[in-house]
C-alpha positions in Angstrom: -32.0 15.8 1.8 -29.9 13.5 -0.1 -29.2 13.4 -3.6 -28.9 10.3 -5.8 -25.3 11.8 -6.8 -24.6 11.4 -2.6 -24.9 8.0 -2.7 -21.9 6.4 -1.7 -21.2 3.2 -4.3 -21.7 0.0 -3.5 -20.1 -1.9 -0.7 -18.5 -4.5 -3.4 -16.5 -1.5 -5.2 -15.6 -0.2 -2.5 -14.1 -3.3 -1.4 -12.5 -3.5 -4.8 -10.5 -0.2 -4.2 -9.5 -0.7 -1.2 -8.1 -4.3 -2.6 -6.3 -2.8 -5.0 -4.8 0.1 -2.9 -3.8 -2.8 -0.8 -1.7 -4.7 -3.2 -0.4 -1.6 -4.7 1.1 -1.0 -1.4 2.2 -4.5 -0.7 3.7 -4.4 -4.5 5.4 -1.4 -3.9 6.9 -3.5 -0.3 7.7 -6.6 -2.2 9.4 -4.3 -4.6 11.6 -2.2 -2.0 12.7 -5.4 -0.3 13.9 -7.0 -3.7 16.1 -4.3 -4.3 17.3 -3.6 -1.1 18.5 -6.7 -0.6 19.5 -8.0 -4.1 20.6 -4.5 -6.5 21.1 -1.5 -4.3 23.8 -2.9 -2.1 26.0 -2.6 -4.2 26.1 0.6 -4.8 25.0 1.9 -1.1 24.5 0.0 1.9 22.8 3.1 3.6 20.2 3.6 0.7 19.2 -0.3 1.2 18.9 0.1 4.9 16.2 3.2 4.1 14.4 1.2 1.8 14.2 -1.6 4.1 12.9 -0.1 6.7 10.5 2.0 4.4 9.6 -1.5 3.5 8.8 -2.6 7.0 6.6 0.3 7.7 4.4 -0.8 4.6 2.7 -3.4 5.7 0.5 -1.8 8.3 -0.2 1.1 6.5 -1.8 -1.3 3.4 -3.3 -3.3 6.1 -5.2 0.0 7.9 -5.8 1.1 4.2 -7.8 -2.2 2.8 -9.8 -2.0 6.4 -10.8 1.9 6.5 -14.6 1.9 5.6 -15.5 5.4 3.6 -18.8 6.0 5.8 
């Protein structure tokens, strides 16, 4: 038996959290690649390499993240 607290909400909020956990993610990219490329290096090349390619691996995850569906 289900209880009215079960209820998952509505299919527009939950298409407004997964919205915004995708362009938190994609912010947090857009971020990473600014300062890699623009601030860090000079101070270490090796740090902006990480972030880069922490940077890269962003985009998917936000893009798996905004499609997930919380059945």
């Amino acid at each position: 038996m289900r209880r009215v607290t079960d209820v998952p909400p509505p299919l527009s909020e939950q298409q407004r959290a997964r919205r915004r956990r995708y362009l938190e993610i994609m912010g947090a990219c857009l971020a990473l690649i600014v300062l890699a490329w623009t601030v860090v290096p000079h101070y270490s090349v090796r740090l902006a390499v990480a972030m880069s390619l922490v940077a890269a691996v962003l985009p998917p995850i936000a893009a798996i993240v905004a499609n997930r569906r919380d059945d």
